[in-house]
N, C-alpha and C positions, 0 to 999 in steps of 0.2 A: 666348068667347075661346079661339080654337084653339093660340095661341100667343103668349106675353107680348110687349109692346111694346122690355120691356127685362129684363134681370137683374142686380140689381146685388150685388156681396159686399162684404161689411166684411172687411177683413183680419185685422186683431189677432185671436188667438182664433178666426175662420173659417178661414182659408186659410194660417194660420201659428201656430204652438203657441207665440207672442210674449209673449200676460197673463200668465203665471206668470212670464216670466223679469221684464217688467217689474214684475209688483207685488211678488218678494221686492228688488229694489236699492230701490225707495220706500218699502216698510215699514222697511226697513234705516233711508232717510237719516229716515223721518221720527221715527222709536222714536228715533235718535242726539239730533236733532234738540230731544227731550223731548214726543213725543205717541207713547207704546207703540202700537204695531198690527201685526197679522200679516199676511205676504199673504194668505190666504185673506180677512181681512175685506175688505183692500182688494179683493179680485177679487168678490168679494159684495156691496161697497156701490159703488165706483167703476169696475168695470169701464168699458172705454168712453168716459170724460173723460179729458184732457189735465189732466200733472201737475198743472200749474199750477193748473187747476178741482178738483181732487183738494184743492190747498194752499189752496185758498179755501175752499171747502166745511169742511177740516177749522177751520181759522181760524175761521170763523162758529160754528161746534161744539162748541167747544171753548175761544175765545177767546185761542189761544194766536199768538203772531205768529210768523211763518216768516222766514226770510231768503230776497229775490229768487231772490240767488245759487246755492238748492238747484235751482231748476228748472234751469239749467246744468246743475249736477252731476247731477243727472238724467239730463238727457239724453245727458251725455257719457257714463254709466257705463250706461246701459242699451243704447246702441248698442255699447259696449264687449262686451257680454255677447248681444248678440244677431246678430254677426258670427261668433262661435264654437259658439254656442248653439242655435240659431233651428232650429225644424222642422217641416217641412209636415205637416200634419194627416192621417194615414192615409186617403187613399183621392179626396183631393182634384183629382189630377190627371186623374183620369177622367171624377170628374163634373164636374169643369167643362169638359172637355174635350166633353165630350156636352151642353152645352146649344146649341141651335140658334138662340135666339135672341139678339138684339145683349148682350153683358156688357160687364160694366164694376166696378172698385172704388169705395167711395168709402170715406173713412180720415180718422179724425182726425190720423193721423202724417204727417212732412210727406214726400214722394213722393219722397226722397233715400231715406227710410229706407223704407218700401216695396220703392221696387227694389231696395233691398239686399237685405232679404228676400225677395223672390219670385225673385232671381240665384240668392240661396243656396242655394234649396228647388226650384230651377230652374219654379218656376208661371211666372217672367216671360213668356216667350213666347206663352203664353194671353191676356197683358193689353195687349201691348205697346201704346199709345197710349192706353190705356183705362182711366186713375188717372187718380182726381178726389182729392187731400187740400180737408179744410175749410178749411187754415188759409191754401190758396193760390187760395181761389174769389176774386170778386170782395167778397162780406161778411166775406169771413175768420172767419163762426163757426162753429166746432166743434159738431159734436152733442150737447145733444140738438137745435139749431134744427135744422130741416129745410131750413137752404140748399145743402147739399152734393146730397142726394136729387132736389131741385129743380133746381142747377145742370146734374147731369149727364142729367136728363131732357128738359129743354131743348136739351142740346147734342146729345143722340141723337135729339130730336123725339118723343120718345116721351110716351102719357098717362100722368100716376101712376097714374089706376086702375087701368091696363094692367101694370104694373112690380111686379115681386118683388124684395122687397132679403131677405138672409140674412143675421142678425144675432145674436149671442150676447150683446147686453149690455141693459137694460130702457133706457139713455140712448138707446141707436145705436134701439132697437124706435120709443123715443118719438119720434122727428125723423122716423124711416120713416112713421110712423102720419101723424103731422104733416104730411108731405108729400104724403098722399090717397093714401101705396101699401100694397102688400099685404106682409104680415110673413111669411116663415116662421123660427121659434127655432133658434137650434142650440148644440149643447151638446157636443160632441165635444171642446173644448179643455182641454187637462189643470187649468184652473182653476176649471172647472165643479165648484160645490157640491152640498150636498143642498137640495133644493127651488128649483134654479136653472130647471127647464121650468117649473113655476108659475110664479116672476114674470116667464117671456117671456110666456106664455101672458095674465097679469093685465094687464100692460103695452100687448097687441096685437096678439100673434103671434097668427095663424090655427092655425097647427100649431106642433109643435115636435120637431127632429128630433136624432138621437146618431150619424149614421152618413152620411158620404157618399153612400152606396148607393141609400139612400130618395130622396135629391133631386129626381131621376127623373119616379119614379111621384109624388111629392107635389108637384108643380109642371104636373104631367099633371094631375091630379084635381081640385085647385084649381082649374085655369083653366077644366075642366069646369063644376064646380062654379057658377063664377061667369056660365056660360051660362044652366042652366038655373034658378037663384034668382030 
């Protein structure tokens, strides 16, 4: 493979320094709520899922019942906070500006709030037609299924085995995997813990990268790689 069929990026946490801002307003409403947790745990166990899978997950865990109505509040007060907040991940505008072959996002957020981020961080014109949210494909499931990965390889005509998705979360890794394509990790977003490249790595990632720079050459060597195995 001289060169991928497709490339695809997760935004939250790849392409925009978004997980931290969202997981301190949900540790906020959920610790208010009566389930204490910090962001950092949330960015360590949930990165990746959608609140609402975040309030179910804890619900099952914990046995505590949530109200509907926080997932609103959620959503309201983290777009609140990532309108003035939000910031592109050092170094992001290059490499993706240098990859040659077809990109694309795909997001568990829904693609109002994407392009508000990528306006604000100014990426949008790198993607313009090329958002896929999970929650506006035809199954409307979120990551970890692999219908978003699926949807937009379809739509580009592209094979998974051929496709690199770039993923910083073990949810968004496992739907990639799921999908028959190739992981690379990344960890460059400010909510990246300690031992956050192991569980890409454990998850499914091929590699696992900290720095824009590398993308490059680690999507070069990869695709080698996958000639001569």
């Amino acid at each position: 493979m001289t060169q991928p069929d497709l490339v695809i990026f997760d935004c939250d946490g790849v392409l925009v320094d978004s997980e931290i801002i969202a997981a301190r307003v949900e540790a906020e409403l959920l610790t208010a709520a009566g389930f204490e947790i910090s962001a950092a745990e949330i960015a360590e166990s949930y990165a990746g899922l959608t609140f609402k899978d975040i309030m179910l997950k804890i619900e099952e865990k914990a046995a505590i019942p949530f109200q509907a109505s926080l997932i609103s509040q959620a959503e309201e007060l983290v777009d609140r906070k990532l309108k003035t907040d939000v910031r592109a991940i050092d170094g992001v505008h290059e490499a993706v500006a240098a990859v040659t072959a077809p990109r694309c996002i795909c997001s568990n957020s829904t693609s109002e709030r994407i392009e508000m981020m990528l306006e604000r961080t100014r990426i949008l014109p790198l993607f313009k037609g090329s958002i896929f949210s999970a929650l506006e494909t035809p199954s409307k499931k979120p990551k970890p299924a692999p219908d978003v990965f699926l949807h937009a390889a379809m739509t580009y005509g592209a094979d998974p085995a051929r496709t690199f998705v770039i993923e910083d979360s073990v949810h968004g890794i496992s739907g990639a995997v799921a999908a028959g394509m190739r992981v690379i990790g990344f960890t460059g977003g400010a909510h990246s813990y300690p031992g956050h490249a192991d569980a890409l790595t454990e998850a499914g990632a091929e590699t696992v990268i900290r720095r824009w720079t590398d993308l490059g050459g680690v999507i070069q060597a990869l695709s080698m790689w996958s000639e001569h195995a």
